[in-house]
N, C-alpha and C positions, 0 to 999 in steps of 0.2 A: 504494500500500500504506500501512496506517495506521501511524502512529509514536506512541510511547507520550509519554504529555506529559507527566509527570516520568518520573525516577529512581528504579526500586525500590529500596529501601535492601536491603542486607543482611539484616535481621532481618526484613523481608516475603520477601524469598527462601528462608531458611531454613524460616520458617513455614509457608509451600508446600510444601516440602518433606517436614516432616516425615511424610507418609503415606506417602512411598514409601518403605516397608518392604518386608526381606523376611519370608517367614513360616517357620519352621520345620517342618520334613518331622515328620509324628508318627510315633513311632517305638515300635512294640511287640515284645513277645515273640513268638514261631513256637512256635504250639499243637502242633509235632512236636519238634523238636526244641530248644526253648526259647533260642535264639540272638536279640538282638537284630533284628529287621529293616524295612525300612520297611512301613507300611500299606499293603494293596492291593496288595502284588508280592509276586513268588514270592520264598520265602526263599534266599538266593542259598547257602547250609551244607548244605539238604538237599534243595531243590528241588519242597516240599510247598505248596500253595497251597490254601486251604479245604478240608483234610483228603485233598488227591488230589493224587497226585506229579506233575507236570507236565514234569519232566525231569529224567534219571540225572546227577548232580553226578559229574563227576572228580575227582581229584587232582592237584594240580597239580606239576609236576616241580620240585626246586630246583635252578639251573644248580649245575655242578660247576667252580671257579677251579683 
């Protein structure tokens, strides 16, 4: 197996480095109900997806202490 013949420094590691980004999820309004939500998914508030409900949203219960 081959061996690297120097020592990367630091600063060539880093510089390598720097693409591995991550990328932010784009995030719009819900054309129903105007709640934040991510692109491309069902609106998780009201369950509308390009104008057609895709599933009945619940309520969710709050435990009682």
């Amino acid at each position: 197996m081959a061996n690297p013949r120097k020592r990367h420094t630091r600063t060539m590691r880093d510089l390598r480095r720097t693409h591995w980004k991550l990328e932010l999820k784009s995030i719009t309004r819900c054309e129903h109900c105007h709640e934040p939500k991510i692109a491309h998914r069902v609106c998780p508030n009201c369950g509308y997806y390009k104008g057609r409900q895709v599933f009945e949203v619940t309520q969710k219960e709050k435990k009682v202490k």
